[in-house]
C-alpha positions as CSV (number, residue, x, y, z in Angstrom):
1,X,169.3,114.1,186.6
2,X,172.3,115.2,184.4
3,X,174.3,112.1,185.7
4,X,171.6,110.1,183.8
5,X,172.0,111.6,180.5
6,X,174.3,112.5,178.5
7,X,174.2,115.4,175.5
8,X,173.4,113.2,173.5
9,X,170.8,110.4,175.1
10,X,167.5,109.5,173.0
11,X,165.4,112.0,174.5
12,X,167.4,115.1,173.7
13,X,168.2,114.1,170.1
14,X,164.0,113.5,170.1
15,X,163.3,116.3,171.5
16,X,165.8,118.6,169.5
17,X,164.9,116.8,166.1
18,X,161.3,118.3,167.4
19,X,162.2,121.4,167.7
20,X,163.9,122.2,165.0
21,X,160.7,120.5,162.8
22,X,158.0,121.5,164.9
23,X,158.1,124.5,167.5
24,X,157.6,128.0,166.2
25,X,160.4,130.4,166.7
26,X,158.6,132.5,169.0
27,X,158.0,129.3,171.1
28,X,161.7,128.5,171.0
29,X,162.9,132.1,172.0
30,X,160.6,132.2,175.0
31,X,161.8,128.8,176.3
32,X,165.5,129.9,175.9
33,X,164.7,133.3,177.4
34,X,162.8,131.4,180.4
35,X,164.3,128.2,180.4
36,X,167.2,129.7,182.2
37,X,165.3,131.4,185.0
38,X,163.2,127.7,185.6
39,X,165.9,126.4,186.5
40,X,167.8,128.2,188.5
41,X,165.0,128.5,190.8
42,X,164.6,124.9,191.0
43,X,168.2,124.5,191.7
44,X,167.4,126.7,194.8
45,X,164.7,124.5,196.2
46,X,165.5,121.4,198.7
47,X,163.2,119.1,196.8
48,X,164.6,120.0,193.2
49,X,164.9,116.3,192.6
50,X,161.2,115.8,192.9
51,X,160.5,118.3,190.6
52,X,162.9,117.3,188.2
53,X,161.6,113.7,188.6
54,X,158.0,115.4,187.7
55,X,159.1,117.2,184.8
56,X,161.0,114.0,183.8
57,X,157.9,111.8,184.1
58,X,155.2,114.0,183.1
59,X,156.4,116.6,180.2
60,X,160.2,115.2,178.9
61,X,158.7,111.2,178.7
62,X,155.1,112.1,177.8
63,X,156.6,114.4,174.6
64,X,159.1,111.7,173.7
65,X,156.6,109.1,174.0
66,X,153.8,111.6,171.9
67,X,156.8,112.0,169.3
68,X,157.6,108.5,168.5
69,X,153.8,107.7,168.2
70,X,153.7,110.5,165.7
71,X,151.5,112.5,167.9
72,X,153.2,115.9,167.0
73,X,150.1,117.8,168.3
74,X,149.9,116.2,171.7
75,X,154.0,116.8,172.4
76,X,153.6,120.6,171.0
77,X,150.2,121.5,173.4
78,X,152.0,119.6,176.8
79,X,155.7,121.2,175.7
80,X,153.6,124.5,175.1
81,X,151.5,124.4,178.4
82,X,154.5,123.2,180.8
83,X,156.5,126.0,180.1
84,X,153.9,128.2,180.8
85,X,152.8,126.4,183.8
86,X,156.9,126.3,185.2
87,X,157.4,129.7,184.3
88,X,154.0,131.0,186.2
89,X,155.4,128.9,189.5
90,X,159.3,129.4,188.6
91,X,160.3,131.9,186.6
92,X,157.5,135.0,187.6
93,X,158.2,134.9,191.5
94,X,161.9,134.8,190.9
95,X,161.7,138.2,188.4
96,X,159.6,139.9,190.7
97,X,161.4,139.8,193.5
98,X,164.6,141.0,191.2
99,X,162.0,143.8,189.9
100,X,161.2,144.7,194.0
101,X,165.2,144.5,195.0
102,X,166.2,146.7,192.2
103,X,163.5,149.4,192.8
104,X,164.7,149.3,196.5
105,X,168.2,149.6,195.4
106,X,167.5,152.7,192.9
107,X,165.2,154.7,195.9
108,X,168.1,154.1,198.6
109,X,170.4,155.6,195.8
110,X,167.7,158.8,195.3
């Protein structure tokens, strides 16, 4: 989807002008910290461009759309409960199975 956008397209200024007014520093750590590992396990998958097309559609869109309505509580909550619901699916299985191949490594080295 990169080829579509640029760094500075209508959705990311919307969504960084959100940021910056609306989600908490906590919130914005975790996504950065997270963010990363989302990704990278999507990047792995044959269909990534169906599930980039979802998170388009149904969490970028809906938050843009939610912002320039004004509806700042509606864009936080489906920002908020995405990133949870991508990092339980994403993120989680690709850190454990790091976790499981470092233990492994550390009790061949024993």
């Amino acid at each position: 989807m990169q080829d579509n956008f640029d760094n500075n397209c209508e959705e990311l200024t919307i969504l960084r002008w959100f940021r910056d007014e609306f989600v908490s520093e906590e919130d914005i750590k975790h996504y950065y910290k997270t963010a990363p590992i989302i990704v990278e396990s999507i990047d792995e998958l044959e269909a990534n461009d169906n599930i980039y097309n979802y998170i388009y559609d149904s969490i970028v869109k809906a938050c843009v759309v939610a912002i320039k309505n004004g509806d700042y509580e509606f864009a936080y909550n489906r920002y908020k409960n995405s990133i949870l619901a991508l990092e339980e699916q994403f993120a989680r299985p690709k850190l454990t199975n790091r976790m499981v191949k470092t233990l492994k490594l550390k009790n061949q080295n024993l």
